[in-house]
PAFIZA-25599 format. One record per residue (C-alpha): residue number from 0; x, y, z. Coordinates in Angstrom, 2 decimals, m for minus. Example, Ala and Ser with C-alpha at 12.3 -4.5 7.8 and 13.67 -1.06 7.14 Angstrom:
ATOM   k      xx      yy      zz
ATOM   0   12.30   m4.50    7.80
ATOM   1   13.67   m1.06    7.14
//
This chain:
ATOM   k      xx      yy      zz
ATOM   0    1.19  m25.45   43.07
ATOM   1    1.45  m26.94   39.39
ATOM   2   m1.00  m29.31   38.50
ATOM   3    0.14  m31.84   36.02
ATOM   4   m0.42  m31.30   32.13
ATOM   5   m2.47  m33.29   30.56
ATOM   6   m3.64  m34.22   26.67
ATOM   7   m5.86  m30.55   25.71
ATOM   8   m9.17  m31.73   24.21
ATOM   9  m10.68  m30.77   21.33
ATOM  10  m11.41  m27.24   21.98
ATOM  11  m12.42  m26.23   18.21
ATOM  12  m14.73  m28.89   16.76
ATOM  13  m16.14  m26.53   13.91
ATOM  14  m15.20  m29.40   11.38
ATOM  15  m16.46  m32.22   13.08
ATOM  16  m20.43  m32.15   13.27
ATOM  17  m20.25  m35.62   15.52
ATOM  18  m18.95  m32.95   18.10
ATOM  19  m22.02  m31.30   18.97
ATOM  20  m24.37  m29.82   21.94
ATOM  21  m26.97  m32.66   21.69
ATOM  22  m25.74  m34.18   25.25
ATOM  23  m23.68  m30.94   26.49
ATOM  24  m23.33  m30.57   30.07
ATOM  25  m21.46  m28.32   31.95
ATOM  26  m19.26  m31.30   33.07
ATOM  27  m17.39  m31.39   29.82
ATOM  28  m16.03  m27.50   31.06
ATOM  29  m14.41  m29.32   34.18
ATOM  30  m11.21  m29.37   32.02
ATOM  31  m10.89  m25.59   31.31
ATOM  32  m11.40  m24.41   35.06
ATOM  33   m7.76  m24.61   37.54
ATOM  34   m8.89  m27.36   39.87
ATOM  35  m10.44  m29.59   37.19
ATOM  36  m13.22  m30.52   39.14
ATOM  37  m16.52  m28.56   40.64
ATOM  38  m17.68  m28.54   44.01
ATOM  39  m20.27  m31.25   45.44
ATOM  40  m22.74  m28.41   45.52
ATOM  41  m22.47  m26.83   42.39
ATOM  42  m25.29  m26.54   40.47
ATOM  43  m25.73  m28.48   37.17
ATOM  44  m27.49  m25.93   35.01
ATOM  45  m25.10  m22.57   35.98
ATOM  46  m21.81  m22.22   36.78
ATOM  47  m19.69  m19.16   36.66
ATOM  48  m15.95  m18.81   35.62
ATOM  49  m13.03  m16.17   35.96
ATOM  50  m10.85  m14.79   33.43
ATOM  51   m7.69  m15.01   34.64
ATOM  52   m8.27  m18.49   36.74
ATOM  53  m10.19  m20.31   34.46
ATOM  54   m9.73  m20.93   30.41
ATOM  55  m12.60  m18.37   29.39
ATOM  56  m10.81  m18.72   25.70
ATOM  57  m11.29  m21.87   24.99
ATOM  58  m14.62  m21.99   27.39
ATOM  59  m16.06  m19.95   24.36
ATOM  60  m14.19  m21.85   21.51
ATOM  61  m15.66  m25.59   22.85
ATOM  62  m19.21  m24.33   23.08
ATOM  63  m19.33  m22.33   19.89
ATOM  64  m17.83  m24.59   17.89
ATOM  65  m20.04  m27.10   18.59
ATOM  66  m23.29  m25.38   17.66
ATOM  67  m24.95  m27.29   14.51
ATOM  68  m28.28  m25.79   14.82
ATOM  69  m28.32  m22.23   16.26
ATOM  70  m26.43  m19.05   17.30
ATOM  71  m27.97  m15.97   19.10
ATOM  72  m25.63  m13.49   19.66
ATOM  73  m25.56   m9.86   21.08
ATOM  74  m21.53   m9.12   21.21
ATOM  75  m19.96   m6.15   23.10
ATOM  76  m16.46   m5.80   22.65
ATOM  77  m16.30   m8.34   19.20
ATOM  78  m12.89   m8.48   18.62
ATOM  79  m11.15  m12.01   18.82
ATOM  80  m10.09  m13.43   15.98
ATOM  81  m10.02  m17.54   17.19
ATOM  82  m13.76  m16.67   17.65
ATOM  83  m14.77  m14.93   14.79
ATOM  84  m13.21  m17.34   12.76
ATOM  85  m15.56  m20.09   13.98
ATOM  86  m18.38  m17.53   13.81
ATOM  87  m17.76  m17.47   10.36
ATOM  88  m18.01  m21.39    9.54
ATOM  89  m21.26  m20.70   10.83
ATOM  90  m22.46  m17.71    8.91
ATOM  91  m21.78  m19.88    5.76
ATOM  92  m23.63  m22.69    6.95
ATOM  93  m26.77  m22.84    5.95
ATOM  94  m28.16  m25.77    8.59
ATOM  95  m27.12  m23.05   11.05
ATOM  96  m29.43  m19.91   11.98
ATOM  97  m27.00  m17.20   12.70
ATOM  98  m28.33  m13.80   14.29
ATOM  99  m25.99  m11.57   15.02
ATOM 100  m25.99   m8.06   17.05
ATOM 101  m23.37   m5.77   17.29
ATOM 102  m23.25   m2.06   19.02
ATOM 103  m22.98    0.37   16.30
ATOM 104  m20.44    2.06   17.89
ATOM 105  m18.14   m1.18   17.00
ATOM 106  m19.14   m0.81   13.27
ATOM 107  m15.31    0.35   12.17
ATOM 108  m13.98   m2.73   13.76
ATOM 109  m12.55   m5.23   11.22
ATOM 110  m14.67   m8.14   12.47
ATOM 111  m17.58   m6.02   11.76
ATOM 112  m16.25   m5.10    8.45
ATOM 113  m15.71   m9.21    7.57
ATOM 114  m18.93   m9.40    8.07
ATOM 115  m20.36   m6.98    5.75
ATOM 116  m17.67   m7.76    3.16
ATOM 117  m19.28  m11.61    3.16
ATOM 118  m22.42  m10.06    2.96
ATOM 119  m21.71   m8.33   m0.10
ATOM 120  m19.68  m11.48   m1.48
ATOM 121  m22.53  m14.40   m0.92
ATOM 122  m25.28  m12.91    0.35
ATOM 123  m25.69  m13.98    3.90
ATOM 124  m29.66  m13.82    4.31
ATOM 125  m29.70  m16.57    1.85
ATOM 126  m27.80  m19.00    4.33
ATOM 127  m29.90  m18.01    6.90
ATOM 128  m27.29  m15.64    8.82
ATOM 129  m28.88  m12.21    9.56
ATOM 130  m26.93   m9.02   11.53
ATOM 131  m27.45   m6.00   12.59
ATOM 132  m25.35   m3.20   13.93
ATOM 133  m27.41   m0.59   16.71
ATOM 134  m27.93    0.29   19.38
ATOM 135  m30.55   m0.33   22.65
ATOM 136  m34.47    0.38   22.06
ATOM 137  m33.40    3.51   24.00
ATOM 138  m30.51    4.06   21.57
ATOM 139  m28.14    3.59   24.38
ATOM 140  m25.09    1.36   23.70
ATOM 141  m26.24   m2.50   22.95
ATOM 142  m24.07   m3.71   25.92
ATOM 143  m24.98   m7.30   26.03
ATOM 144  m22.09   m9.48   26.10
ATOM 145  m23.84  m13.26   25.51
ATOM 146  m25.40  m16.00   23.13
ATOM 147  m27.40  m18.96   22.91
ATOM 148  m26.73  m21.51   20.75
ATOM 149  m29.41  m24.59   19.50
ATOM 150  m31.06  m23.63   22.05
ATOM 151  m29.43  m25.72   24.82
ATOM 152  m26.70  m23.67   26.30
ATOM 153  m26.60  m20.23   27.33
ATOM 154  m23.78  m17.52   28.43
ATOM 155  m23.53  m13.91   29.63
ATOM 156  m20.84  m11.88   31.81
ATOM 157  m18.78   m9.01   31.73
ATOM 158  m16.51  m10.31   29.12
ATOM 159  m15.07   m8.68   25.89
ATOM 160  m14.11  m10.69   23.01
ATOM 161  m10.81   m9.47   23.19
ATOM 162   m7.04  m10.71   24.55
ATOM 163   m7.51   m8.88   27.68
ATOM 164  m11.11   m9.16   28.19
ATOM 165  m10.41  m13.39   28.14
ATOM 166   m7.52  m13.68   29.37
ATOM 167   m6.12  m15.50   26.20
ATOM 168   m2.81  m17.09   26.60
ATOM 169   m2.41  m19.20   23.52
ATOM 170   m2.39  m22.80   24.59
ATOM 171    0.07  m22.89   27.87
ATOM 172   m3.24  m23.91   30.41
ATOM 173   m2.58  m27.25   29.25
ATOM 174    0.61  m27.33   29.76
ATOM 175    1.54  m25.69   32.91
ATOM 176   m2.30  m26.65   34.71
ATOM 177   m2.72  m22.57   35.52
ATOM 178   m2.94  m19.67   32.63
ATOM 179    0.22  m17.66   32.48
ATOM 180    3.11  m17.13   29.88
ATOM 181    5.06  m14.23   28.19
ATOM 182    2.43  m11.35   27.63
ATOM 183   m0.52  m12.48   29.17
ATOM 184   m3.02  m10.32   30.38
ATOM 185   m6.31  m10.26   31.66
ATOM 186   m9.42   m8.05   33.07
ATOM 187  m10.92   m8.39   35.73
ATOM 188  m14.30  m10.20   34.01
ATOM 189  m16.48  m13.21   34.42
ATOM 190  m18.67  m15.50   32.09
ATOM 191  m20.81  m17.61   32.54
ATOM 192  m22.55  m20.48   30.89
ATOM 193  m25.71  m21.97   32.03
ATOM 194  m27.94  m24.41   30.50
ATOM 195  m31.26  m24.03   32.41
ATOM 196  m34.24  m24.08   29.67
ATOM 197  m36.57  m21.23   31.17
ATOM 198  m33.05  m18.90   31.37
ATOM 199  m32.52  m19.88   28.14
ATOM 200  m35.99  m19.36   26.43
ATOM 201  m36.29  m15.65   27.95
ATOM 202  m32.83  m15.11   27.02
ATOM 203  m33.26  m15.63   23.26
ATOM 204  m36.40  m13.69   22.89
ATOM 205  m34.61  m11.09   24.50
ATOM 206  m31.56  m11.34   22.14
ATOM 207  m34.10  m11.69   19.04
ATOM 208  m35.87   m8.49   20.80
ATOM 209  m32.43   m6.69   20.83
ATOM 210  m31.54   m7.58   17.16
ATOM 211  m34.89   m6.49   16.00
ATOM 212  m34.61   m2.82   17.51
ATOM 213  m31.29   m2.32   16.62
ATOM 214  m32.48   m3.23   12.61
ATOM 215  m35.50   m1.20   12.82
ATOM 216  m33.01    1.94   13.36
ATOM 217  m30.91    0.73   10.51
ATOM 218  m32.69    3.80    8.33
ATOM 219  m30.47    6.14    9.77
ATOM 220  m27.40    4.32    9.25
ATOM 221  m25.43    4.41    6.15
ATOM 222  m26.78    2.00    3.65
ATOM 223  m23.30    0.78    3.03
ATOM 224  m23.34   m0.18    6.71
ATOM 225  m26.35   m2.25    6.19
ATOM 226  m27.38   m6.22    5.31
ATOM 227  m28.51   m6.31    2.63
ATOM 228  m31.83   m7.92    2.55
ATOM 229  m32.92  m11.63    0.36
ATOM 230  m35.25  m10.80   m2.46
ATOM 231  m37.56  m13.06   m3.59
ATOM 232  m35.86  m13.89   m6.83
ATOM 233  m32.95  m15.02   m5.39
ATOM 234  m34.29  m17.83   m2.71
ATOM 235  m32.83  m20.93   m3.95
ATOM 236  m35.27  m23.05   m6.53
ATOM 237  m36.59  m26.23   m5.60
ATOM 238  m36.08  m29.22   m7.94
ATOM 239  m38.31  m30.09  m10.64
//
């Protein structure tokens, strides 16, 4: 069955800040999911998606772009560009708090290496963006795959930031109703997002938790490798 296209919505709002969380509900994801609708009995505060049903690409595109206040972010598997390029709107924004986590063993990846070369260029602490790359308290791999951002809306799963690991196909859901077209691939992976305030609250502690451990081993990294951190003399003045 083909279900009828339909006009795509704004999936990246990083531009417009009148596109925000501040009345997000997990309604306004109806659009990105096959049937266009949820079930009578779904619950309002979680729901859980499928790459290669649903739009997980442009799940993650609505939400992020949208954040105005806060991102929390523990990434396995960082390698999307779409994404990253709204991630970095963010890191130069400084209304946003941006705290970032990557697994060290990611830290040749060129998203990575964005990152650090904007850290050298502006100086990222000052607008409030801070990142890390480490590993687990344990010094496993940092395998969390999730974020929160303002903190209203949540999301974790199996998913990489990657073609395969979301299924990307590059605009054809809305145009064919079902995600398909030449090259398409996509893991077997879910995602979910979930906007239930106690989830939420533990969640971020735990990502703030995970960022902190992973920068307290940042002595045994290369300093090259590292943020570097605000001094005193550079905080912005305040006006006379």
């Amino acid at each position: 069955m083909t279900v009828a296209a339909f006009k795509p919505p704004l999936i990246d709002a990083s531009d417009d800040p009148t596109q925000n969380l501040q009345t997000f509900g997990l309604l306004d994801l109806v659009q990105f999911t096959r049937e266009r609708t949820f079930s009578n009995n779904a619950s309002k505060d979680f729901h859980l998606f499928f790459v290669g049903r649903d739009d997980v690409h442009d799940i993650l595109k609505y939400v992020i772009s949208r954040a105005r206040v806060s991102i929390y972010l523990n990434m396995f598997g960082y390698d999307d560009d779409e994404l990253n390029e709204i991630i970095m709107k963010k890191v130069l924004d400084p209304n946003v708090t941006v705290l970032i986590t990557l697994d060290k063993s990611q830290a040749g990846g060129k998203h990575e290496k964005a990152l650090l070369d904007f850290d050298r260029k502006y100086d990222l602490a000052a607008f409030d963006t801070h990142f890390t790359l480490g590993q687990s308290l344990t010094h496993q791999i940092s395998h969390t795959k999730g974020f929160v951002l303002d903190g209203k809306v949540g999301a974790e799963g199996s998913t990489n930031w990657s073609d395969s690991g979301e299924g990307t196909d590059k605009g054809t859901f809305f145009v064919t109703g079902q995600l398909g077209g030449i090259g398409f691939k996509a893991q077997n992976n879910t995602q979910t997002i979930f906007t239930d305030l106690d989830s939420i609250a533990r969640f971020q502690a735990k990502l703030i938790a995970e960022h902190l451990a992973a920068r307290d081993q940042e002595s045994a990294v290369d300093p090259a490798k590292r943020q570097r951190r605000l001094q005193i003399a550079n905080l912005p003045k305040a006006a006379a």
